[in-house]
C-alpha positions as CSV (number, residue, x, y, z in Angstrom):
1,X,66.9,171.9,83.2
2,X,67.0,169.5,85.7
3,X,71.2,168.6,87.2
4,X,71.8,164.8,88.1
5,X,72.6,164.9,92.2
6,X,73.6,161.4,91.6
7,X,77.9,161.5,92.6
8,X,79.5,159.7,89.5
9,X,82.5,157.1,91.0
10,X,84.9,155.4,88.8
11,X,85.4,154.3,85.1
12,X,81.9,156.2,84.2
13,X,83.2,159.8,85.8
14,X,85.8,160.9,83.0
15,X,83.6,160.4,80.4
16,X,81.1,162.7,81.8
17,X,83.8,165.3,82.6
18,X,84.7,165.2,79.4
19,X,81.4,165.9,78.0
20,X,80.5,168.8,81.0
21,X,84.1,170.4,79.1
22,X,83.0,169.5,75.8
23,X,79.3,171.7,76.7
24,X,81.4,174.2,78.1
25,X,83.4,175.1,75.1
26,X,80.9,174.5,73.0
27,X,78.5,177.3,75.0
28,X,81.3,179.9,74.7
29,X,81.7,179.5,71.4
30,X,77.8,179.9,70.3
31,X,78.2,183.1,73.2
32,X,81.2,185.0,71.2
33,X,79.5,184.2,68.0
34,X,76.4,185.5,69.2
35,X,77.9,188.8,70.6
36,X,80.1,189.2,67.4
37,X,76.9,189.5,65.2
38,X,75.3,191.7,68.0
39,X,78.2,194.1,67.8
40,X,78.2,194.7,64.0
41,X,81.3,195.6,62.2
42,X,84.3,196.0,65.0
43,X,85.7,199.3,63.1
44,X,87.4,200.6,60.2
45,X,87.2,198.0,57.4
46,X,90.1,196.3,55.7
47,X,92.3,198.1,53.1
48,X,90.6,198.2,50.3
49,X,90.5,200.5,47.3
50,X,89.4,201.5,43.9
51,X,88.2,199.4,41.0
52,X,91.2,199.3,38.4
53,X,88.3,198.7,35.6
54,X,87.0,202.1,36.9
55,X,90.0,204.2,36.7
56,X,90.7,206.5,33.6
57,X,93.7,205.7,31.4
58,X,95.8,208.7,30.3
59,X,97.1,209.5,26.9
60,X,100.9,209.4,27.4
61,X,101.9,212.6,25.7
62,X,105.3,212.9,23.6
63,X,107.5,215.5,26.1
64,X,110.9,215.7,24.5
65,X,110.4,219.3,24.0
66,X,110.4,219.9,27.5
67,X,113.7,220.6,28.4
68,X,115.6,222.9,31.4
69,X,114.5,220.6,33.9
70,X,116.8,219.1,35.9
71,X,114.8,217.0,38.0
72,X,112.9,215.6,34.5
73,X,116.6,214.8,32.9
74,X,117.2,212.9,35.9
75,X,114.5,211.1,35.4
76,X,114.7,210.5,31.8
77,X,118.4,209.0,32.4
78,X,117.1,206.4,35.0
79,X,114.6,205.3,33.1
80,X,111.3,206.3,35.7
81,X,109.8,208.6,37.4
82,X,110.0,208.5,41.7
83,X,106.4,210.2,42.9
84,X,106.3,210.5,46.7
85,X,103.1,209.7,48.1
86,X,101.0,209.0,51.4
87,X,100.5,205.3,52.0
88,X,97.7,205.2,54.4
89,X,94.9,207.9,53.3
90,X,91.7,205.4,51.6
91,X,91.1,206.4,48.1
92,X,93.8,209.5,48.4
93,X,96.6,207.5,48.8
94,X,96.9,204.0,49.7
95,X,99.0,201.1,49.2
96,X,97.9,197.5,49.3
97,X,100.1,195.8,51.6
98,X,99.6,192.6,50.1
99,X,100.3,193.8,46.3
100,X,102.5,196.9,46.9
101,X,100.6,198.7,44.7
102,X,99.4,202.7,45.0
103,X,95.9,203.6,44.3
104,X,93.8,206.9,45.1
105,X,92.9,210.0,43.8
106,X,96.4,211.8,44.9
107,X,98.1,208.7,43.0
108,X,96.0,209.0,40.0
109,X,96.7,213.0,40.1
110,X,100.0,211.5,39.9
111,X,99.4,209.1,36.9
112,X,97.8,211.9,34.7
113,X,100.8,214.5,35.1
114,X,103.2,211.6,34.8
115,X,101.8,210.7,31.2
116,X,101.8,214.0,30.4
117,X,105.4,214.3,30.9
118,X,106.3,211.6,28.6
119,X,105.8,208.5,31.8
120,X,103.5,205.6,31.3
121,X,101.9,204.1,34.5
122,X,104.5,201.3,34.4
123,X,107.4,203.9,34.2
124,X,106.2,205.4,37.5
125,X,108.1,204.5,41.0
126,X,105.9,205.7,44.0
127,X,107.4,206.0,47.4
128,X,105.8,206.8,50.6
129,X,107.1,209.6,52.1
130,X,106.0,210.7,55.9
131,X,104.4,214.5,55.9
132,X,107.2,215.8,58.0
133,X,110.0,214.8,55.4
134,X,108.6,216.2,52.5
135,X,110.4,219.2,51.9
136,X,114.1,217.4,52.6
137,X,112.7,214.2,50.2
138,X,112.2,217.0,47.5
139,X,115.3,219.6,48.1
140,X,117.7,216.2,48.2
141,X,116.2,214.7,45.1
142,X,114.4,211.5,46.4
143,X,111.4,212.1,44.4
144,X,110.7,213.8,41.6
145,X,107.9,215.6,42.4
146,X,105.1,214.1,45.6
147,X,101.5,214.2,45.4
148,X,100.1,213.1,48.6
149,X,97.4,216.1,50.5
150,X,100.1,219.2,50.4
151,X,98.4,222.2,51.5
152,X,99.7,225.4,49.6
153,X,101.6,227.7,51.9
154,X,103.8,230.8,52.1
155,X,106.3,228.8,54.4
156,X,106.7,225.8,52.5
157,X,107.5,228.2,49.2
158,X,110.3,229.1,50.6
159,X,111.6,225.6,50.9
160,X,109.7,223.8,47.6
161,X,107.9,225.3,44.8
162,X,104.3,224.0,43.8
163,X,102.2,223.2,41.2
164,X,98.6,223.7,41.1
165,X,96.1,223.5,43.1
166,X,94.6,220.8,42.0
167,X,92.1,220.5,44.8
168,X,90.7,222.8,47.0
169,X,90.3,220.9,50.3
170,X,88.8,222.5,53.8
171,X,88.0,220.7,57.5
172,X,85.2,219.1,57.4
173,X,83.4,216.7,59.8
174,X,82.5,212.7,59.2
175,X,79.7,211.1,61.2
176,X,77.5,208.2,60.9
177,X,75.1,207.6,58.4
178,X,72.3,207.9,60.5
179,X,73.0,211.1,62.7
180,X,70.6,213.5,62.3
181,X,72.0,216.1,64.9
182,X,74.9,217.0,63.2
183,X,75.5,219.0,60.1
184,X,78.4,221.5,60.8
185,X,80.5,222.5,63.5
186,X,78.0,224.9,65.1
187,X,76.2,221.5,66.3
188,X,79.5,220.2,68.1
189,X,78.2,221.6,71.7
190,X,78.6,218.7,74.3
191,X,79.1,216.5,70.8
192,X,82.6,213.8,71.1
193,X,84.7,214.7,68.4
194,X,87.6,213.0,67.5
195,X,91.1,214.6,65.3
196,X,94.6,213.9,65.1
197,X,96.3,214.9,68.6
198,X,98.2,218.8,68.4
199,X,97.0,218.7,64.1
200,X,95.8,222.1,62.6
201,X,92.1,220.7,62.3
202,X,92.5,219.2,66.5
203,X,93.6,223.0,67.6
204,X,91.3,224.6,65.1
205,X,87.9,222.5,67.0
206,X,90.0,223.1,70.3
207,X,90.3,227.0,69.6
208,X,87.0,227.6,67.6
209,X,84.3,225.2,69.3
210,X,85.8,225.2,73.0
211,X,81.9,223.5,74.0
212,X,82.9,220.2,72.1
213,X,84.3,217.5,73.8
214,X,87.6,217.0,71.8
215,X,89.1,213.5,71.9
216,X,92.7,213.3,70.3
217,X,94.4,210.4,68.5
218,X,97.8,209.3,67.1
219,X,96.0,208.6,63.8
220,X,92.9,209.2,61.9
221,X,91.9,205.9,61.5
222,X,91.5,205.6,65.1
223,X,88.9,208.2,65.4
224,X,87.1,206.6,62.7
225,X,87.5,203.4,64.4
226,X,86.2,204.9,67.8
227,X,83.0,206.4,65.5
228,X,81.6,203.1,63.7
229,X,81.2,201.7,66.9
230,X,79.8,204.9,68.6
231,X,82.2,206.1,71.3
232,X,82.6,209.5,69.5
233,X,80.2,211.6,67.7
234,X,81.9,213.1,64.9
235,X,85.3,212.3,63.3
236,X,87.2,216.1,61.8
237,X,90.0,216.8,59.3
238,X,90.4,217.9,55.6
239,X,87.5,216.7,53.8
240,X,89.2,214.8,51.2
241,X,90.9,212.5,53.5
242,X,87.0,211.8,55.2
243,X,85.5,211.4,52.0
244,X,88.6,208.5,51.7
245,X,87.1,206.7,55.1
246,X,83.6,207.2,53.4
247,X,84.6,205.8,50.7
248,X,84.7,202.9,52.2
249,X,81.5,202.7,54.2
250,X,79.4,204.9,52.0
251,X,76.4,203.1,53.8
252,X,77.7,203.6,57.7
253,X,79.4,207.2,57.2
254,X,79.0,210.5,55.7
255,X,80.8,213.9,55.6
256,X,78.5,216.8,56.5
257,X,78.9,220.5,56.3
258,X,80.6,223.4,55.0
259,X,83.9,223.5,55.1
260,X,85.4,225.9,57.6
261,X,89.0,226.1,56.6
262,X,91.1,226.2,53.4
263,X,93.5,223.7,52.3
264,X,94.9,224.0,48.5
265,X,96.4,221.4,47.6
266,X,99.4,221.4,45.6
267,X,102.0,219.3,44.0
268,X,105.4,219.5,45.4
269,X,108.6,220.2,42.7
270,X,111.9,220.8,43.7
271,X,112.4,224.9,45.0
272,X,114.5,225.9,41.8
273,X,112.8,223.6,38.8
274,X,110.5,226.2,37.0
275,X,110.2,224.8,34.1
276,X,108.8,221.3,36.0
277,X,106.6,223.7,37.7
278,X,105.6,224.9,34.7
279,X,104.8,221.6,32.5
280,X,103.0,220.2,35.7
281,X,100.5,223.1,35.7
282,X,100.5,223.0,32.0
283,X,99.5,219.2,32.1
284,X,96.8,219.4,35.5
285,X,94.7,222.4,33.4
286,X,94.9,219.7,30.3
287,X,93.4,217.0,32.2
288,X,91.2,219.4,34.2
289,X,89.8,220.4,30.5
290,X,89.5,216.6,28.9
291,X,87.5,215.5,31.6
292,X,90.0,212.9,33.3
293,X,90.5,215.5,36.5
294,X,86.7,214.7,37.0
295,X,87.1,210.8,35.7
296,X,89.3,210.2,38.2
297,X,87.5,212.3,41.5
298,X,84.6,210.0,40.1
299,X,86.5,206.4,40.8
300,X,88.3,207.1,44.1
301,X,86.8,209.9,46.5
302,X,83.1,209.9,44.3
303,X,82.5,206.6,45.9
304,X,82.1,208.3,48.7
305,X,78.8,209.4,47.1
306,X,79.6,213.3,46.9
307,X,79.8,214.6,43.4
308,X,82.9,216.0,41.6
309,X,83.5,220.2,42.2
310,X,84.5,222.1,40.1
311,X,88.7,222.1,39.2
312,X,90.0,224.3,40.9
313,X,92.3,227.4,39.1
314,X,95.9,226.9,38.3
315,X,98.0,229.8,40.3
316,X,101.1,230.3,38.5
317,X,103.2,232.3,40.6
């Protein structure tokens, strides 16, 4: 296109200064719409989480003849149960920030060994409780019992006792839908991988597969962030939590290959309550049995398209 030479004196000039600024704006606003749709989606998705019309409901069983529990008196006299949790793990456990409200296959583990100790859905308080206060939320009696990605271990039994497992987790890796090149941690050579910074699953790569390029990050979600729009190569950590971000994408991410650790997962009781420990293993083989264990995999981390295992088996130690 042709420019007028032709200077523009008086009245006539701010007009057409006004409509060179008016082009102006106008051209950088078709520009950032343009490169917004050539970039795709700018990372991890917005909170989002099950379908409630999806979920299993659970029979609310009649528990009065569990008694000896101190932690279930307590929680009988205040009317609710508390149930610590993990706030920020998609379809594991997440709250809504906008309703408050819990949802997740760890909350819905939650749900079915509430009922079957007497506590509707309604009558159950959850509270998000960081991984590193765990043990002193449980030993000073600010939940009841937490559900929230609690690997089984010979050092935390000697500050909590555990129920379960009720999943048998492992690290795993996450890529895009459309890698081909990766399909277990023997492919990581030269490969950007992205974990949690000084995590078990960031020294295990770092230890293990020295030829990867390891990329740390305060959070998970970062990685996966960095992933969708292809500055790393592979996102690693317990497979439940990246079945959670796949979840969520089924159609941009995938998990891949055998697990190469082992993570039980367990339900967290106060040290001394036995006979909680006891009617929480009593009501996780009940609903492993009925079919709700696998109801609920189904609604929350079988979005992620991989199929329910098998239950894992109750340790009663």
């Amino acid at each position: 296109m042709n420019r007028q030479t032709t200077p523009v004196t008086g009245p006539a000039r701010r007009p057409a200064a006004r409509a060179r600024a008016g082009g102006r704006v106008l051209a950088a606003v078709l520009l950032l719409t343009a490169l917004a749709a050539g970039c795709g989606k700018p990372g991890t998705p917005p909170p989002k989480g099950p379908q409630p019309s999806a979920l299993p409901s659970y029979q609310v069983q009649d528990a009065s003849a569990i008694t000896g529990s101190p932690t279930l008196d307590a929680a009988r006299s205040r009317g609710h149960l508390v149930v610590g949790a993990k706030e920020d793990q998609p379809y594991l456990g997440q709250k809504n920030p906008a309703t408050g409200v819990y949802s997740g296959f760890d909350i819905e583990i939650a749900k079915m060994v509430g009922a079957s100790l007497g506590f509707p859905p309604d009558r159950i308080q959850f509270k998000t409780i960081a991984s590193a206060n765990r043990e002193t939320a449980l030993q000073n009696g600010q939940v009841d019992y937490y559900v929230g990605t609690y690997t089984i271990n010979d050092n935390r039994k000697k500050l909590v006792g555990f129920a379960g497992p009720y999943f048998i987790a492992g690290q795993s890796l996450l890529v895009r839908k459309n890698n081909t090149t990766i399909h277990g941690p023997e492919d990581l050579d030269g490969k950007k991988v992205c974990s949690a910074a000084g995590s078990t699953p960031y020294q295990r790569i770092q230890t293990k597969f020295p030829k990867a390029r390891l990329i740390g990050y305060d959070t998970y979600s970062a990685c996966v962030d960095n992933l969708i729009t292809n500055q790393v190569d592979a996102v690693t950590t317990d497979n439940a939590i990246l079945l959670g971000y796949a979840a969520k994408v089924p159609d941009e991410l995938k998990v891949v290959g055998p697990l190469f650790s082992t993570e039980p997962y367990g339900i967290g009781v106060p040290k001394n309550d036995t006979v909680l420990r006891g009617a929480i293993n009593d009501a996780l083989e009940h609903h492993m049995r009925n079919g709700d264990w696998q109801r609920a995999f189904e609604a929350t981390l079988g979005l992620s398209g991989e199929p329910a295992p098998t239950p894992p088996q109750i340790d009663r130690y």
